[in-house]
N, C-alpha and C positions, 0 to 999 in steps of 0.2 A: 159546214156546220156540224154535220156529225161526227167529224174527227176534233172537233172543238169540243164539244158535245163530252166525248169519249174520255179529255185528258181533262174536262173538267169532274165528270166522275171517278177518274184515276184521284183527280186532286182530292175531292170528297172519303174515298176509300181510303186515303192515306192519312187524314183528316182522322178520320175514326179509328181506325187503327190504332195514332197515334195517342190520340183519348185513351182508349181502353187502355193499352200500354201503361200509360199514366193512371189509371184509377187501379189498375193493377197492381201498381209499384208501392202507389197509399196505401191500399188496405196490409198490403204484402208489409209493409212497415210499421204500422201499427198491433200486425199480429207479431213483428220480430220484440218490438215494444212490451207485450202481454210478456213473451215467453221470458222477455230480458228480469222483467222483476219479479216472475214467479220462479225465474233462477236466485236471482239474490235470496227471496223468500223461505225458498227452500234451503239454501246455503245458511241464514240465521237458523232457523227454526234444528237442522244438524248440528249447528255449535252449540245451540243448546241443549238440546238434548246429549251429545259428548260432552258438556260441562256438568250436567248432571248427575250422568252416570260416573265421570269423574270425584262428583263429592262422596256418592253412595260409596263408591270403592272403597275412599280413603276412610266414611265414616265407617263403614262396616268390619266387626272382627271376628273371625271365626272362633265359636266357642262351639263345644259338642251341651253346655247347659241348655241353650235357646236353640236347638232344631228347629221350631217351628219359624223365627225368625230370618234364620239362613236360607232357607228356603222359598220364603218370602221375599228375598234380597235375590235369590236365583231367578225367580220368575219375573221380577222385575226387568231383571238386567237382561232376562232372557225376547222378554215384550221392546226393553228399548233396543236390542240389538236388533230385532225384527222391523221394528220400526224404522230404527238406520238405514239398514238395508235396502228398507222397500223405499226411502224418500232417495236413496243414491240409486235407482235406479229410474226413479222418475224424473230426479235431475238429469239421468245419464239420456233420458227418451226427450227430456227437453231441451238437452244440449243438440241432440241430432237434428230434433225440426228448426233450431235455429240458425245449423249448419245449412238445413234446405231451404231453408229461409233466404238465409243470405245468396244462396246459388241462382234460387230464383228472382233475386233482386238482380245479381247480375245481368242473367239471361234477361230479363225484364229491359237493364239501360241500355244493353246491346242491341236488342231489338230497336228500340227507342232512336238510336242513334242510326242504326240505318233506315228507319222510317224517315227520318228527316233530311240525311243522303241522297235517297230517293227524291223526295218529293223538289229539295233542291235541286238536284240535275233537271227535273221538266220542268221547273220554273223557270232555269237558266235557261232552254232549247225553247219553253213557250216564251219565253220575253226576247229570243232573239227572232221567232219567227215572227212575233207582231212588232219587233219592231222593223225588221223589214218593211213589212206591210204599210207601217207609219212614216215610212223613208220614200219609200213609194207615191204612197198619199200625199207627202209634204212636196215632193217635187212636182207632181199635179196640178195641188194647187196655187204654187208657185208660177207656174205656167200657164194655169187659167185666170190669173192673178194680173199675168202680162198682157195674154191675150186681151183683158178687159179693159185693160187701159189703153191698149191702139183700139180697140173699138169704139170705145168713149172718144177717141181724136175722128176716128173715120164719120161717125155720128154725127161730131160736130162740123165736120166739113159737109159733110151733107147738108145739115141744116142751111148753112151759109150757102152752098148750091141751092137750095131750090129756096130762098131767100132770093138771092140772084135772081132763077127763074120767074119768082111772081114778080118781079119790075119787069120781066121779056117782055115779050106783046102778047095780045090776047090770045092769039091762037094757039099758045102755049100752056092756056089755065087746065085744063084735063091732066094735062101731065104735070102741073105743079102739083093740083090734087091727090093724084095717085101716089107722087114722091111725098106727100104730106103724110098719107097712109101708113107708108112705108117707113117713115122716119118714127114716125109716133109707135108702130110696133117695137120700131127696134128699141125705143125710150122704157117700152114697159119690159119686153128683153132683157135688158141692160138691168132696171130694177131687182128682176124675179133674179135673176144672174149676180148680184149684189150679197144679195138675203141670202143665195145658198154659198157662198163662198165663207160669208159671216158665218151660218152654220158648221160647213167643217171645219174650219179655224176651231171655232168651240170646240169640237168633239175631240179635236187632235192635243188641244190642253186640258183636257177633261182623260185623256187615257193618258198622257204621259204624266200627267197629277199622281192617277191610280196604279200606272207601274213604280213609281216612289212608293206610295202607301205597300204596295205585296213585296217592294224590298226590306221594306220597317218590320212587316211584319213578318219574314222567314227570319229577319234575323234576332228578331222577341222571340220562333220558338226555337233558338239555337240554343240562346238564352237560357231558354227554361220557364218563359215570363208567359208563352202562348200556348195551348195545345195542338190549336188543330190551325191552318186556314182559315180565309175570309171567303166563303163559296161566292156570296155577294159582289166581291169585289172583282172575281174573276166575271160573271156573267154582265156587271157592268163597263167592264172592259169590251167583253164580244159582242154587247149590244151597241154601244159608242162606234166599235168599228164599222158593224156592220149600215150605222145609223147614216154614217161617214161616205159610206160607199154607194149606198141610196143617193145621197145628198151628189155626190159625184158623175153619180150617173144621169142624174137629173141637170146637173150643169153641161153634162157634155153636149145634150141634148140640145138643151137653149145654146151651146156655143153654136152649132149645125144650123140653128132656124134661124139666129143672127146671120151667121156665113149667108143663107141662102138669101135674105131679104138684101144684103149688101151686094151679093151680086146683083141682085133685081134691082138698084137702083143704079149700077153702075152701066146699064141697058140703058136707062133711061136717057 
């Protein structure tokens, strides 16, 4: 149970992981988004301002009459060359963050994709170890399966034995009694023996159900379609087994007190 326990927290840790990952890669995307159109932004707002200063050039003609005007055309030109500058350099610092942008996008899918690497190989090694355990189980109950069907025949020849006996003669009636006892245990045996073999049947299609469901869903987040794990599905898996195995042990047991009552009648 604890090392169940263990790779189901492994599952959850990688579970989360994989989330942040993912919420990491969004934001991380939306900021590349901001930077992309405060590039273009930037880029218009430079062409214009170079189209600008392009007309002033062309309007402007140096005369030594109008000093104060040239002057005026100097400073201009001197504000938008400043200006220039300062937005190509802004471009130039929001070209780099979106060059780390993108890096950390990458490093973001790589992560991503060995998270899910990961968490496939222990899904692969956890579904092979339970299904061992389900191969096991099925040949059990397979077997106690059988077992209850010759005892259902032993049963019924008893029956017809001490059927038999009560026509014997009287001095026989004690021991048809006691073989009555004995048959009628075994009946309610047989029943309780019934109900749990019904039960792990159920439980064994009830996890091979749920090992399809955790194949659907590693390969939804291969996809891209899932983040994380179903924790639910694994723990209703380890409970089904463990339910399974209860139920099991519980069968063995009424298989023993059957045995033991059938010998006590084959005394008789």
């Amino acid at each position: 149970m604890r090392l169940a326990s263990l790779r189901r927290a492994a599952v959850v840790i990688a579970g989360v992981a994989l989330a942040v990952a993912l919420v990491v890669i969004f934001r991380q995307s939306r900021q590349l988004s901001g930077y992309r159109q405060q590039q273009s932004a930037d880029q218009a707002k430079i062409h214009q301002l170079q189209e600008t200063l392009r007309q002033h050039e062309m309007e402007s003609i140096p005369t030594e009459l109008v000093p104060p005007q040239v002057d005026e055309h100097r400073i201009a030109i001197a504000q938008r060359d400043a200006t220039i500058a300062r937005l190509k350099k802004e471009l130039s610092a929001a070209q780099d963050s979106v060059s780390q942008l993108q890096a950390q996008l990458l490093s973001a899918g790589d992560q991503r994709e060995r998270a899910l690497a990961s968490a496939e190989e222990r899904h692969r090694k956890e579904q092979a170890e339970w299904q061992s355990r389900l191969d096991a189980l099925q040949q059990e109950v397979d077997s106690a399966q059988e077992e209850a069907k010759a005892s259902r025949l032993r049963v019924a020849d008893l029956e017809a034995t001490n059927a038999k006996l009560a026509n014997d003669a009287s001095e026989g009636s004690s021991r048809v009694a006691e073989t009555g006892r004995i048959v009628a245990s075994l009946q309610s045996l047989e029943r309780r023996r019934d109900g749990y073999l019904t039960s792990i049947i159920r439980r064994y299609r009830d996890v091979t159900s749920q090992f399809r469901a955790m194949s659907g869903m590693l390969d939804s987040a291969r996809d891209g379609n899932s983040s994380a794990f179903n924790d639910a599905a694994l723990l209703r898996i380890q409970n089904a087994i463990s339910l399974a195995d209860d139920d099991l042990r519980q069968l063995n047991e009424l298989n023993a007190q059957i045995s033991q009552l059938e010998k006590k009648l084959l005394k008789k």
